[in-house]
LUMNUBA-947587 format. One record per residue (C-alpha): y, z, x. Coordinates in steps of 0.02 Angstrom, whole numbers, padded with zeros to 5 digits, always signed. Each point is the difference from the previous one (the first is absolute). Example, Ala and Ser with C-alpha at 12.3 -4.5 7.8 and 13.67 -1.06 7.14 Angstrom:
BEGIN
-00225+00390+00615;+00172-00033+00069;
This chain:
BEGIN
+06445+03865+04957;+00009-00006-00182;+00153-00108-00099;+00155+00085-00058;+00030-00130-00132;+00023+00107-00152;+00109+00131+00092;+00111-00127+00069;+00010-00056-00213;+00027+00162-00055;+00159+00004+00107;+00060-00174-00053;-00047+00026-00183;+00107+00157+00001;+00183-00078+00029;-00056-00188-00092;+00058-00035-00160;-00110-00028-00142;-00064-00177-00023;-00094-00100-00121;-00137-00088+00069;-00059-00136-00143;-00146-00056+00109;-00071+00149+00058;-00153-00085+00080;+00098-00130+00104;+00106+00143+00077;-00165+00087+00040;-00067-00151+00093;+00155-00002+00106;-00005+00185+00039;-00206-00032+00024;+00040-00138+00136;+00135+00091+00092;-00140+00135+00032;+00105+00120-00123;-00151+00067-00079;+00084+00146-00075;+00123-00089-00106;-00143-00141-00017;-00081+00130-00097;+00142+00065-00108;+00017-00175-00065;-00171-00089-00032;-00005+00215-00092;+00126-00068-00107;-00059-00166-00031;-00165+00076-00080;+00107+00122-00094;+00118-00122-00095;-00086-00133-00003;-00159+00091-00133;-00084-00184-00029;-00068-00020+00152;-00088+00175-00046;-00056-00079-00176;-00062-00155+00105;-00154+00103+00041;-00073+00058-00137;-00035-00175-00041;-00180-00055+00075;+00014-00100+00104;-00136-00148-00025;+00044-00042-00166;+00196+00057-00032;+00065-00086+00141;-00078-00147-00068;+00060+00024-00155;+00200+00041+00039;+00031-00097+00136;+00170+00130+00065;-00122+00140+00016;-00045-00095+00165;+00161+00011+00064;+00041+00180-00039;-00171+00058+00064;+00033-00087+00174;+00168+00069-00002;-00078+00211-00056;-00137-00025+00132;+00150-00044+00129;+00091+00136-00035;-00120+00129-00006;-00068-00064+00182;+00160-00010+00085;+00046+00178-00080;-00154+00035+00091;+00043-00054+00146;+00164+00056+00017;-00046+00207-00042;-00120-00040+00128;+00095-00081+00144;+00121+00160-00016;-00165+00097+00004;+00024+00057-00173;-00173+00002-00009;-00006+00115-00177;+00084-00122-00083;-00066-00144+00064;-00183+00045-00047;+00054-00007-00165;+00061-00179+00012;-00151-00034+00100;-00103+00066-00125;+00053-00106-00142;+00009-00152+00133;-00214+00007+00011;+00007-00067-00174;+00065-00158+00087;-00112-00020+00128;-00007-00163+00016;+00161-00039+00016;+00011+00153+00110;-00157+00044+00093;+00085+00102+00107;+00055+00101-00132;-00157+00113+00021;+00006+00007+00182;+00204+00075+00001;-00055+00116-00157;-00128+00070+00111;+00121+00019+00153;+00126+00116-00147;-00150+00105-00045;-00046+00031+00194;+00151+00051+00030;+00031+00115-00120;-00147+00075+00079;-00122-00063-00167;-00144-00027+00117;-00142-00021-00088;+00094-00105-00152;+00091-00120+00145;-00190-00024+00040;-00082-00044-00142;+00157-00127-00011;-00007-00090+00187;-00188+00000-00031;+00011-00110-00183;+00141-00093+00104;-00136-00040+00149;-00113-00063-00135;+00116-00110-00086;+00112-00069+00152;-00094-00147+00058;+00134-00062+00119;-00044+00049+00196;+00158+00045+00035;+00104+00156+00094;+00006+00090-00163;-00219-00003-00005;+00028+00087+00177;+00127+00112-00066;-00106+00049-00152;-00145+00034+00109;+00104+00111+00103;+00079+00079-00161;-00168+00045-00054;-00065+00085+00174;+00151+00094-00006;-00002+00062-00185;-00166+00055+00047;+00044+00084+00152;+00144+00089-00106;-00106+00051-00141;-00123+00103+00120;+00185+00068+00072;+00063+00070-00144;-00162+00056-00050;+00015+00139+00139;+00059+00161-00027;+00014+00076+00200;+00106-00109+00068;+00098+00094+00132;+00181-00091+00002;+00143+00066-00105;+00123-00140-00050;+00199+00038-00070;+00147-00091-00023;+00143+00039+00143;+00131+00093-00107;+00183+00026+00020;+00092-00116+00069;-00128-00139+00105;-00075-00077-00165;+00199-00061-00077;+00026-00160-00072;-00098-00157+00084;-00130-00002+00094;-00038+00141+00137;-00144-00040+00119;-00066-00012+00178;+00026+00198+00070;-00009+00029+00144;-00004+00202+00087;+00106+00040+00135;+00059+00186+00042;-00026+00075-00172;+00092-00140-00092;-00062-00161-00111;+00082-00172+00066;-00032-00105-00137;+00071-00185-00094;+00083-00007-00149;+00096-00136-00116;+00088+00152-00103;+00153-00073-00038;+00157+00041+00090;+00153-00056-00142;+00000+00064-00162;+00006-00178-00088;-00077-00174+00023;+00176-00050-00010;+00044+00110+00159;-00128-00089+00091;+00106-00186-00001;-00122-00079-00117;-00160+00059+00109;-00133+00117-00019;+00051+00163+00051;-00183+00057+00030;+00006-00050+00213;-00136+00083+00110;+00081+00118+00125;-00075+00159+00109;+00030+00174-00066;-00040+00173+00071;-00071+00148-00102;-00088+00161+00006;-00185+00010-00047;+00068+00152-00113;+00053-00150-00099;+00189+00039+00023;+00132-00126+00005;-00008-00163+00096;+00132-00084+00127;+00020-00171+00051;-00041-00047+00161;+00164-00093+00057;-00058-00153+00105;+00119-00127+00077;+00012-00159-00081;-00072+00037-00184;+00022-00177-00057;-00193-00028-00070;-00152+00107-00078;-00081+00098+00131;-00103+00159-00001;-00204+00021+00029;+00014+00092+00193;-00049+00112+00126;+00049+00105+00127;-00048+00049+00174;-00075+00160+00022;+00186+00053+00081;+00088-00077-00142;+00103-00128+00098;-00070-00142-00026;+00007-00064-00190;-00111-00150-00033;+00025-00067-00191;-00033-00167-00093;+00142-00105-00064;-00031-00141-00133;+00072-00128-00070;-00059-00058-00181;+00004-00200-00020;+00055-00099-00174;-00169-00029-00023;-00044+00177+00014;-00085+00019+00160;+00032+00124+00117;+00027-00034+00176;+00007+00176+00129;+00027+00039+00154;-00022+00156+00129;+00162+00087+00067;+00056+00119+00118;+00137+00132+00014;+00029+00145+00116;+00077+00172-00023;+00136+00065+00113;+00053+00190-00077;+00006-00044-00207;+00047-00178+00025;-00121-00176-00011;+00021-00146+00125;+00007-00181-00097;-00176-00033-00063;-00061-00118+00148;-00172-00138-00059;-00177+00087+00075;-00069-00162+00098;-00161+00010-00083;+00081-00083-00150;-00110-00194-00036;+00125-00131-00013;-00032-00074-00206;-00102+00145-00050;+00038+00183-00044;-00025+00180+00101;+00019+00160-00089;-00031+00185-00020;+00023+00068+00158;-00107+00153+00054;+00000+00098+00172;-00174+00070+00054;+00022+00191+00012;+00015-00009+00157;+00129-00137+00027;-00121-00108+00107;-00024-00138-00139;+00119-00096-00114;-00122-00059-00159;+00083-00109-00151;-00065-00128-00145;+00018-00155+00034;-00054-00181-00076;+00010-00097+00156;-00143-00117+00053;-00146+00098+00094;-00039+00108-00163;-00131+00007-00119;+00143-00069-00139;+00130+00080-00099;+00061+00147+00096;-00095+00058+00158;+00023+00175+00105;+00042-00054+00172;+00056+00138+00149;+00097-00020+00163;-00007+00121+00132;+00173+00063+00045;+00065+00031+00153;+00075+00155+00064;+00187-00084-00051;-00068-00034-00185;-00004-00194+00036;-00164-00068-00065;-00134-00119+00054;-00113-00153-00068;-00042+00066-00170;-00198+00030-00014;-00076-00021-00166;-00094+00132-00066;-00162-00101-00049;-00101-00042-00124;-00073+00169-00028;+00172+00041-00082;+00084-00139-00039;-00070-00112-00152;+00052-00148-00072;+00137+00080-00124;+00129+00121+00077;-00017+00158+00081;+00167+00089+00032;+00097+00140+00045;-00109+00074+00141;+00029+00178+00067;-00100+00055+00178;-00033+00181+00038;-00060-00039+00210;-00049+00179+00005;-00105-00003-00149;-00061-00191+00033;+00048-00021-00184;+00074-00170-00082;+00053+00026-00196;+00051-00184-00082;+00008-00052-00172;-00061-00178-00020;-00065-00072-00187;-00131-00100+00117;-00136+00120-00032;-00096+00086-00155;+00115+00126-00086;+00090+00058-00125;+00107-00143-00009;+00149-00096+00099;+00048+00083+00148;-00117+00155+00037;-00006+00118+00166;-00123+00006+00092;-00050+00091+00190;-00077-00070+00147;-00064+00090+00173;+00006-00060+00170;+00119-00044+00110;+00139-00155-00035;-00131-00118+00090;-00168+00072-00073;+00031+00051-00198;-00139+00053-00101;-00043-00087-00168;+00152+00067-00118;-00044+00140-00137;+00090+00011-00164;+00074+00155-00029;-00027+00014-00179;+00075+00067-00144;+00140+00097-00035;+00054-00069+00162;-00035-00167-00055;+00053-00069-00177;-00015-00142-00116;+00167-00069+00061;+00086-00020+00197;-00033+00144+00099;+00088-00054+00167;+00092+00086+00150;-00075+00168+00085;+00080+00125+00113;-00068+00157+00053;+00085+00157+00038;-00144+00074+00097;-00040-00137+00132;-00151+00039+00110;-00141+00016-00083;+00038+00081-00181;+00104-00154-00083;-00018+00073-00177;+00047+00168+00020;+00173-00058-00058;+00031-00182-00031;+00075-00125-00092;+00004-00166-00082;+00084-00143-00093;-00075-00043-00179;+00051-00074-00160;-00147+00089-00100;+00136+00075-00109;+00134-00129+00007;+00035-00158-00119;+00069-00055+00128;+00022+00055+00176;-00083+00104+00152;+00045+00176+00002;-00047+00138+00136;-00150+00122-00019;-00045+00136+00092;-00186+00030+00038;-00095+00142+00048;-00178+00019+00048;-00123+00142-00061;-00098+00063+00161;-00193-00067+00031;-00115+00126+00050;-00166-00053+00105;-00114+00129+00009;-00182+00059+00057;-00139+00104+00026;-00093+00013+00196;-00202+00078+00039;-00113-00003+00089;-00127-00142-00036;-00143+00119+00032;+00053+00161-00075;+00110-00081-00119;+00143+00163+00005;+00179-00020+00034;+00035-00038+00193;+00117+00117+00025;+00120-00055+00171;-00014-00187-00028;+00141-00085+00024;+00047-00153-00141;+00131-00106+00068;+00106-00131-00097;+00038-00162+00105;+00136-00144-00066;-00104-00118+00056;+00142-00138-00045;+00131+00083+00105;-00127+00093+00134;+00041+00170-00025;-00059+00175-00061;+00093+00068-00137;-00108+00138-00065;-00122+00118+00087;-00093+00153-00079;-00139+00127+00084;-00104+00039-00129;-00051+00201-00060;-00134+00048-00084;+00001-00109-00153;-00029-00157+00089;+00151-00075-00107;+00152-00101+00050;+00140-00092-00072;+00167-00094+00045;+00137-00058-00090;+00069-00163+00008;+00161-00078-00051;-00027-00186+00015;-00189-00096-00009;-00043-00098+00148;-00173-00019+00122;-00037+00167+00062;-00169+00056+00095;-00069+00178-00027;-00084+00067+00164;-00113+00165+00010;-00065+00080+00135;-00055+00135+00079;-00074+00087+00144;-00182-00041+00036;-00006-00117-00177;+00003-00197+00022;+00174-00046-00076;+00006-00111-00170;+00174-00098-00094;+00023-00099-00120;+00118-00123-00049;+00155+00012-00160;+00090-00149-00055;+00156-00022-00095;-00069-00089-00141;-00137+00148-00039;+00176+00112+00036;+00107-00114-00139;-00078+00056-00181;-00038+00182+00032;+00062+00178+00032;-00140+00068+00093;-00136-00077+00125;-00148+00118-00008;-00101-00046+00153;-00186+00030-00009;-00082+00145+00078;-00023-00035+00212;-00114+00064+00091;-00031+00000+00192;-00153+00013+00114;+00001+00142+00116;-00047-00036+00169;-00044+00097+00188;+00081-00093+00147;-00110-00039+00120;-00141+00011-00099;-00099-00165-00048;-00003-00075-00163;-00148-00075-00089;+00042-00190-00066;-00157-00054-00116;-00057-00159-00031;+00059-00063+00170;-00124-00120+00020;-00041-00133+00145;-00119-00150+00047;-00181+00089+00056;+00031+00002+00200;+00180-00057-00003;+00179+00042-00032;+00038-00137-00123;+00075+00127-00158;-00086-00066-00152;+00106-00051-00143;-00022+00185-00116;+00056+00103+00165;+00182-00092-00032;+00036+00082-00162;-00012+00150+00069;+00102-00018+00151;+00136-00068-00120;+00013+00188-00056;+00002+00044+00185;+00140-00138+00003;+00092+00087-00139;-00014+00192+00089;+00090-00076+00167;+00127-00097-00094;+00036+00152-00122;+00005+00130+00167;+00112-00159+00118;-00007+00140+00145;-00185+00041-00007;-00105-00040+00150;-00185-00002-00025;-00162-00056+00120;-00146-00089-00089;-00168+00053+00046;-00166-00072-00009;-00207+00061+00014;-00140-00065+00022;-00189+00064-00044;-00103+00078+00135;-00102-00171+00020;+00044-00091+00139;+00090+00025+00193;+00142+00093+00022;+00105-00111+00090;-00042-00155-00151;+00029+00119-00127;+00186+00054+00083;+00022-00179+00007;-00030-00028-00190;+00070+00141-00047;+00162-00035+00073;+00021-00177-00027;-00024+00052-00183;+00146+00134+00002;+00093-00137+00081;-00037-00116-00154;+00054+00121-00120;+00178+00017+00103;+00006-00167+00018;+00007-00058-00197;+00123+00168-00033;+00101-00100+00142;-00022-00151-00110;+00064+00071-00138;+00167+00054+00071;-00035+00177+00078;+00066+00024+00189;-00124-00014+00135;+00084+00154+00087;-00024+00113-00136;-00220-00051+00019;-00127+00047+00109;-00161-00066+00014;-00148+00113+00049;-00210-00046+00012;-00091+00167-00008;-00185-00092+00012;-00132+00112-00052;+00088+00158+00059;+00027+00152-00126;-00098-00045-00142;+00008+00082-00179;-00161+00004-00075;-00170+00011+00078;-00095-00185+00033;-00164+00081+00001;-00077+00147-00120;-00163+00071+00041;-00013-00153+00132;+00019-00143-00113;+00133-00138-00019;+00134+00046-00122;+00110-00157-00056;+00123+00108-00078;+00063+00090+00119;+00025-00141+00118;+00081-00088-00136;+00136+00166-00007;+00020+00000+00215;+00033-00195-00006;+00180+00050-00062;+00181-00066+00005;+00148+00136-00002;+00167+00032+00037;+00097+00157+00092;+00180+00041-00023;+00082+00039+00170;+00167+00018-00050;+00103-00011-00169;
C-alpha cells in the first residue's frame, strides 16, 4: 500500500501557523528520518532554493577549483547531499516525476552516489520511459562493480524494460483499462475489490474527519471496508465490531457470511506485522472479528481469498516453508469455513520476491496473482496460472494495459467460471502519485478459427464436427457441425489451454492443442487448414514400409516410424478399435507361413501396446499366404515384386 505522507501534511499544514525555518536542511533531515518523505522534500526544495551558492558551487570544475578555494569542497558535498536526498525523498513517496529529475542531476555525482543511476532508471521505468530506463540500468550494469542486490535488481530491471518495450510496442491488445469513477476512487488509497452480488467490497484509508486536528493528533487516513456499486455509485462503510486498528484486504464466502479480512499493525520501525480474521453475518450485522488459525506465530498472513467455490482458503504469507518474501499458500476449508494445514503453492509460482493477492476461479482452474518476482513491467505485475491449487502451471504475464510500469495488484472477477475478464477489476497506482485506486477491466473476445477437407480431395468436409475442449478444466465449451464451407470459429472470453477436436463419420479424427500464452498477444488464432483421411470400416488398410527380419517377426527399426503415425491415429480416435493384419508370399507351407504371419501382427500390437495404446482396443491376425494382391508369377516366371507387395502389414477399423 502506498504512503499517505503528504496528504496527512496537507491537513496539518492547513491549520499551522507560519514558521521560519533558518536551517532548512536540518529540519529536512529530521522529517527524512521520521520516514516523512513528503515534508522531507518540501524542505531539502527549499534549502536548494535559498541557499543559490551551493548552485554556483558547480559550475566550478572540479579538479582544479576545489583545489584552489578550499570552501568550494564543503558546499559541493553539502549540493550533492541535497540534491540526493531530494531524490530520495520524491521517490520514497513514489513521486517518481520529480525524483528523476533529482536523479538525473545526481549521475553527475556518481561516485559519491553510484546508485544514483540505478534509482534514475527505476523514475524513468516507471513513468513507463522504457527504452530510456534501459539504456540507463544498462550504463549502470557496466559501471556498478559491487556484486550486490542492486546488480540483481538491475539485471531484473533490464529483462523487464525489455519485456515492456515489446508490450507497448503492441497495438491488439484485447484488455480495456479505466479508472473506477464516482465515489470508490475518494481520498486515500482504494484497493483490493472484491465482487459479491453485483457490488465492489473494497479498502480504503479515505479519511473520515474533516481535519488532522479532528483526528486527536493521528492520521485520519485508517483502512476500513466499504461497499459500492460497480456503477461506481457511492460507497458505505462496512461497520465491524471493534474498529480499534487498520484492517481491510478480504473476502467473502460464496453466501456472503463469512468475511475473512487482514488486520495490521504498523511498527515504529515501519514494518508491518498482519494477521487473518474472521467475522460472520447474522441479517446486516458482523460478529467480532475472531484470528483464522492459520496465522504463523512472529511472521505475517494476509490477503485473504476464497476459491470460487468456497472449498479453499488461499492468503500471502512470509512464514518459513516459502520460497522468501511473500509466498501463496492454500488451506482446504471445511464445510464450517474452519481451515486446515496451509499448503504452499510451490515453486512453480512462488519465487524468491513476493507474490500476493491471489484470486482462484475452481471452475475455471484459474489462479490470477501479482508478484514483482517475475519479468514484467515492473513491481508488482499480474499474472495467471492453470491447474488445480496442487498442480499450477508455469504463471503467464498478462501484459499490457493490464499490466503497467507501476503496482498492478488485487483481481476480482465478476464473471467467475470460466470468462474472468468479461468484467473485472483491479487495484493500481498507474495514475496515482501516490496511492492504489480501483480499475475496471474488460476483455475484447478471442476468436479461434479454421478451415476442415478432405486430405484427398482437398474440398470442404461438410458434416464434420470441430469440438473445443478446456483441457485445463476438462470440459467442452464450444461445438460446431460444419456446412459447406468447411469453416469454423468460436469466441472466447478468457485465454487458457484448449484442444480443438474434428471428426467425422468414416474420417480418422485429428486435434490440436491452444495454449494461453499463444492466446495472450493476439485477437485472432487462425488455425491452419486440417484435413482428414477418409476411411471404409472393415476394410484393410495398407501400412508401407512395415518391414521385418527375413523369416522372423523381429520389426526392423524403419517399420517404427511408421507405426508411430499408427500410434498417433488411435490416440487421436481414443474409442477406435482396430485388428492388425499380416501376409506372407506364396513361398513356403501354409501352416509356417500362418505362424509368421501372425506372430508378426502380434509384434506390431505389441510395440502400439508399448507405446501406451490399450490391448483391448487390438487384435492381432496372421493371414499367411492367403489372398494375395499381385501375381508372384507372370508368364511362369518368378516376380520379386509382387511378393514384395503380398508380404504386407495393415490395419482394419472395426469400430470408431
Amino acid at each position: 500500500m502506498k504512503p499517505l505522507y503528504f496528504l496527512f501534511f496537507l491537513l496539518g499544514a492547513a491549520s499551522a501557523s507560519a514558521q521560519f525555518v533558518a536551517d532548512y536542511k536540518r529540519t529536512a533531515d529530521g522529517f527524512f528520518a521520521r520516514q516523512d518523505y513528503y515534508s522531507a522534500a518540501q524542505y531539502y526544495a527549499k534549502a536548494l532554493e535559498n541557499k543559490p551558492e551551493y548552485q554556483q558551487a558547480v559550475f566550478y570544475p572540479y579538479e582544479t577549483d576545489v583545489a584552489k578555494h578550499p570552501s568550494k569542497s564543503s558546499k559541493m558535498h553539502e549540493y550533492k547531499e541535497l540534491v540526493y536526498r531530494l531524490a530520495e525523498s520524491y521517490r520514497h513517496y513514489n513521486d517518481f516525476a520529480s525524483a528523476g529529475r533529482w536523479y538525473e542531476q545526481a549521475t553527475q555525482f556518481s561516485a559519491d552516489y553510484p546508485l544514483a543511476r540505478y534509482w534514475y532508471a527505476v523514475c524513468l521505468r516507471a513513468q513507463g520511459r522504457f527504452q530510456d530506463a534501459l539504456t540507463q540500468f544498462q550504463q549502470f550494469r557496466a559501471a556498478y562493480a559491487t556484486q550486490d542486490e542492486y546488480q540483481t535488481a538491475a539485471d531484473k530491471e533490464i529483462a523487464d524494460c525489455t519485456f515492456a518495450v515489446a508490450e507497448t510496442a503492441r497495438t491488439n491488445s484485447p484488455f480495456s483499462v479505466l479508472k473506477m469513477g464516482g465515489n470508490i476512487n475518494v481520498g486515500g488509497a482504494n484497493y483490493a475489490p472484491v465482487w459479491w452480488s453485483a457490488q465492489l467490497l473494497f479498502t480504503s484509508s479515505r479519511s473520515v474527519v474533516a481535519t488532522a486536528r479532528a483526528a486527536g493528533g493521528k492520521s485520519p487516513y485508517v483502512n476500513h471496508l466499504y461497499f459500492a456499486g460497480s456503477d461506481s455509485g457511492s460507497a458505505r462503510r462496512v461497520e465491524l465490531p471493534g474498529q480499534n486498528m487498520e484492517q481491510g484486504v478480504s473476502a467473502l464466502s460464496p453466501d456472503g457470511l463469512t468475511l475473512y479480512l487482514t488486520q495490521w499493525t504498523v511498527g515504529k520501525d515501519g514494518k508491518k506485522t498482519a494477521d487473518l480474521y474472521r467475522s460472520k453475518r447474522t441479517g446486516t450485522a458482523w460478529s467480532d472479528p475472531e484470528r483464522v488459525s492459520v496465522d504463523a506465530t512472529g511472521f505475517s498472513s494476509m490477503q485473504p481469498a476464497i476459491s470460487t467455490d468456497g472449498s479453499a482458503l488461499l492468503f500471502a504469507s512470509d512464514r518459513p516453508g516459502g520460497s522468501g518474501g511473500f509466498d501463496l499458500w492454500f488451506a482446504a476449508l471445511d464445510n464450517t469455513g474452519n481451515p486446515g494445514t496451509p499448503v504452499n503453492l510451490g515453486p512453480s509460482v512462488n519465487t524468491a520476491g513476493d507474490e500476493e493477492a491471489p484470486y482462484y476461479d475452481a471452475e475455471a482452474k484459474t489462479l490470477v496473482f501479482s508478484t514483482n518476482g517475475r519479468v514484467g513491467m515492473g513491481n508488482f505485475d499480474l499474472f495467471e496460472s492453470l491447474g488445480d491449487l496442487s498442480n499450477l502451471s508455469a504463471p503467464v504475464n498478462l501484459g499490457y494495459p493490464l499490466n503497467s510500469p507501476k503496482d498492478d495488484i488485487y483481481f476480482t472477477s465478476a464473471h467467475a467460471g470460466g470468462k474472468l475478464f468479461k468484467e473485472a477489476y483491479i487495484s493500481s497506482d498507474r495514475a496515482s502519485t501516490c496511492c492504489l485506486e480501483v480499475f475496471r477491466v474488460t476483455r475484447r473476445g478471442k476468436r479461434i478459427s479454421g478451415s476442415v477437407v478432405d486430405c484427398e480431395t482437398h474440398q470442404p468436409l461438410d458434416g464434420a464436427k470441430v469440438s473445443l475442449l478446456d483441457t485445463t478444466a476438462g470440459r467442452v465449451v464450444g461445438e460446431v457441425v460444419l456446412n459447406a464451407t468447411g469453416i469454423y470459429g468460436f469466441d472466447m472470453d478468457d485465454p487458457g489451454n484448449f484442444k480443438i477436436v474434428v471428426s467425422k463419420d468414416n474420417y480418422f479424427s485429428k486435434s490440436h492443442q491452444i495454449h494461453a500464452e499463444a492466446m495472450v498477444p493476439v485477437d485472432t488464432l487462425v488455425d491452419r487448414e486440417v484435413c482428414l483421411k477418409h476411411y471404409e470400416p472393415n476394410k484393410p488398410i495398407v501400412l508401407q514400409n512395415i518391414f521385418y527380419d527375413f523369416n522372423k517377426a523381429t520389426l526392423r527399426q524403419e517399420s517404427m516410424a511408421v507405426l508411430d503415425t499408427l500410434v498417433g491415429i488411435l490416440d487421436e480416435n481414443p474409442t477406435m478399435a482396430i485388428q492388425m493384419g499380416a501376409h506372407t508370399d506364396g513361398i513356403g507351407g501354409v501352416q509356417s507361413n500362418l505362424d509368421l504371419s501372425a506372430r508378426r501382427a502380434q509384434a506390431c500390437v505389441d510395440y502400439l501396446i508399448s507405446h501406451g495404446i490399450d490391448p483391448r482396443r487390438l487384435t492381432a491376425h496372421g493371414f499367411g499366404k492367403c489372398c494375395p494382391i499381385a501375381p508372384e508369377k507372370i508368364n511362369g516366371k518368378d516376380n520379386p515384386e509382387g511378393r514384395q507387395i503380398n508380404r504386407r502389414t495393415e490395419f482394419t477399423v472395426l469400430r470408431k
